[in-house]
C-alpha positions in Angstrom: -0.3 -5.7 -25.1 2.6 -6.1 -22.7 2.8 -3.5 -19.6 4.7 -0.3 -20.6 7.4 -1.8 -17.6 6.4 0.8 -14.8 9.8 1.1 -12.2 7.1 0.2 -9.1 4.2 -1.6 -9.1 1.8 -1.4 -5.9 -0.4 -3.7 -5.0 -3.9 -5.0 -3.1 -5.7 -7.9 -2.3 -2.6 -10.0 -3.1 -3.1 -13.4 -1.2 0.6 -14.1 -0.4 4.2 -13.8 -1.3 4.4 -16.5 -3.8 1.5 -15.7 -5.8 2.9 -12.2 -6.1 6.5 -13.7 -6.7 4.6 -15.7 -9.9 3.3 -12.7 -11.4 6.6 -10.9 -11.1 7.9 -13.9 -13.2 5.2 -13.6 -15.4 5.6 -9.9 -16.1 9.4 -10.5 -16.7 8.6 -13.4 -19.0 5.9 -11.3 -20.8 8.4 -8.6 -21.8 11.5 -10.5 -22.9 8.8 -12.5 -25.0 7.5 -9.3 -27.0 11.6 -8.2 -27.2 12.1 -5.4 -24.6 15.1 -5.7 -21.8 14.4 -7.9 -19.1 12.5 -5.4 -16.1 13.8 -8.4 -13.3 11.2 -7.8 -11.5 11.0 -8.8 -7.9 8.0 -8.8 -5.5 7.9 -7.9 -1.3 4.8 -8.5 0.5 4.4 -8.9 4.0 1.6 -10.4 5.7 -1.0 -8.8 7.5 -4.3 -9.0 9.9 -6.9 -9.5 7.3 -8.8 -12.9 8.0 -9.4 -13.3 4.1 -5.8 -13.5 3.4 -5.1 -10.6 1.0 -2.1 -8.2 1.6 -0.6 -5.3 0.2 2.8 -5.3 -2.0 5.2 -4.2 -4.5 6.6 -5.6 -7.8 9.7 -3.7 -7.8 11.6 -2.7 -11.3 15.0 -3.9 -10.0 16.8 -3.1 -13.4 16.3 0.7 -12.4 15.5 0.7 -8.9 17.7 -0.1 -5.6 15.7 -1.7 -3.3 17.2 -0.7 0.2 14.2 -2.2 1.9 10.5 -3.0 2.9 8.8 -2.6 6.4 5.0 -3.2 7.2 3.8 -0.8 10.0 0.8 -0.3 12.0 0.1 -4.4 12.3 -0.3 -3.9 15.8 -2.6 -1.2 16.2 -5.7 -1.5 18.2 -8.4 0.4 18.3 -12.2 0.2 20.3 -14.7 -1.0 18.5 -17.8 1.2 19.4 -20.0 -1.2 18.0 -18.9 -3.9 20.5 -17.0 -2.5 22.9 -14.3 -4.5 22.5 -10.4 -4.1 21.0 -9.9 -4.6 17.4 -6.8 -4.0 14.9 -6.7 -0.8 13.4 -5.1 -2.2 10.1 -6.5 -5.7 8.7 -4.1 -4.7 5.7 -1.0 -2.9 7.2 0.4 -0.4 5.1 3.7 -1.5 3.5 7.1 0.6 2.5 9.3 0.7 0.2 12.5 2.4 0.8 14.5 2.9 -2.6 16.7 4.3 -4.8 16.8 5.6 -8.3 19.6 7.2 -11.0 17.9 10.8 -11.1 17.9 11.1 -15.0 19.5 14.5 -15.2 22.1 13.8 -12.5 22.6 10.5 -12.4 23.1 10.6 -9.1 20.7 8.2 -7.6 17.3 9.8 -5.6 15.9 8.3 -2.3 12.3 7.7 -2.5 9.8 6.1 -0.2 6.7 4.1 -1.5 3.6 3.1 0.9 1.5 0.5 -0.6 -2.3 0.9 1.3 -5.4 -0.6 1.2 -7.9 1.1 4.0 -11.0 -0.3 5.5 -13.8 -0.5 2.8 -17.8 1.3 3.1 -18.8 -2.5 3.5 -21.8 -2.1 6.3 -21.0 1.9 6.5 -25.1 2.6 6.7 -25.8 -0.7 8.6 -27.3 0.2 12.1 -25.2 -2.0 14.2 -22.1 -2.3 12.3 -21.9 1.3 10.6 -20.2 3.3 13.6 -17.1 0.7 13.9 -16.6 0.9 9.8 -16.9 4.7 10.0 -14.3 4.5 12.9 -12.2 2.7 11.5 -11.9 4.4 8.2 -11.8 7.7 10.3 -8.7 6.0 12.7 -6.8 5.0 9.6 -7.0 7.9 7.8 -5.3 9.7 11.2 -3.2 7.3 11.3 -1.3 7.3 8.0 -1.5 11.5 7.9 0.5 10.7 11.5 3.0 9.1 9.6 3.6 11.0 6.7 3.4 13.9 8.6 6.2 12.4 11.1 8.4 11.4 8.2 8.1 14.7 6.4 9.1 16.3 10.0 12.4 14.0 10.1 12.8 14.4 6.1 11.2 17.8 4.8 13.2 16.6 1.7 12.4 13.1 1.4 10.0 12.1 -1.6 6.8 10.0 -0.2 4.1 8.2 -2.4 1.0 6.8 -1.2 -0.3 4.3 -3.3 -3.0 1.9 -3.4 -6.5 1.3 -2.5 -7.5 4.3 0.1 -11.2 2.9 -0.4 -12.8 6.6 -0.3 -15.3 8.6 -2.8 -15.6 11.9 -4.1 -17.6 13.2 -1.4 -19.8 15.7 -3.6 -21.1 12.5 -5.3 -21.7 10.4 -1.9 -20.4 12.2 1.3 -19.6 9.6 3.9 -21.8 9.9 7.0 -20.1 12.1 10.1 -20.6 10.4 13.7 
């Protein structure tokens, strides 16, 4: 069954541009093949900190949407690592933008839109005795972190129209709270 052609696609644990780029082609190929307009998708990933190689991305509609552009931010965040006492980077997976138009349906004047692919720090080693206080830092600093940013860009925008997507790595915390400091 062929994708119902979503206008943005965001993705994790992508391993580079070109991968991404073939399963853009693929998706495009996939729905010309079962006889629906071609989506002409296009993918944007930007590479990050994270030592296995995986990013975050988009797979952009670009039929329907305007891309005006992509930024990574945070890449060079540091944070103390109170496990060892030494400087580590906040985000091994940088979030990414997407800045964008669409054609508001009932307007048709086109609507700015702003999309933040994510993919936090995961519970890996959260209850491990030596490692657990970085990964519950970390988490904690990230979390900060992107509330800073929305909350900056709502300041600057109150307006503008921001989606987080992605993989924010967190639980429902009646079922498993995570572990305060």
């Amino acid at each position: 069954d062929v994708m119902k052609s979503p206008d943005v696609i965001g993705t994790v644990e992508v391993e580079n541009l070109a991968v991404l780029k073939r399963l853009a082609d693929r998706l495009n190929a996939d729905t010309k093949a079962a006889g629906k307009p071609d989506p002409q998708y296009q993918a944007f990933l930007i590479d990050g900190n994270d030592a296995r190689g995986i990013d975050v991305g988009f797979i952009v509609k670009t039929s329907r949407i305007k891309v005006i552009g992509t930024k990574q931010f945070g890449k060079s965040e540091k944070f103390e690592n109170p496990s060892l006492s030494e400087e580590m980077s906040l985000n091994d997976r940088p979030p990414l933008m997407l800045e964008a138009k669409i054609n508001d349906a009932k307007t048709g004047q086109p609507l700015a839109l702003t999309v933040v692919a994510n993919h936090l720090k995961s519970f890996r080693g959260i209850d491990d005795p030596k490692d657990g206080p970085n990964v519950r830092m970390k988490k904690k600093l990230q979390a900060e972190f992107l509330a800073k940013w929305v909350n900056e860009r709502q300041k600057a925008d109150p307006t503008g129209r921001i989606l987080l997507v992605g993989d924010f790595n967190a639980w429902n915390p009646t079922s498993h709270p995570m572990k305060q400091q």
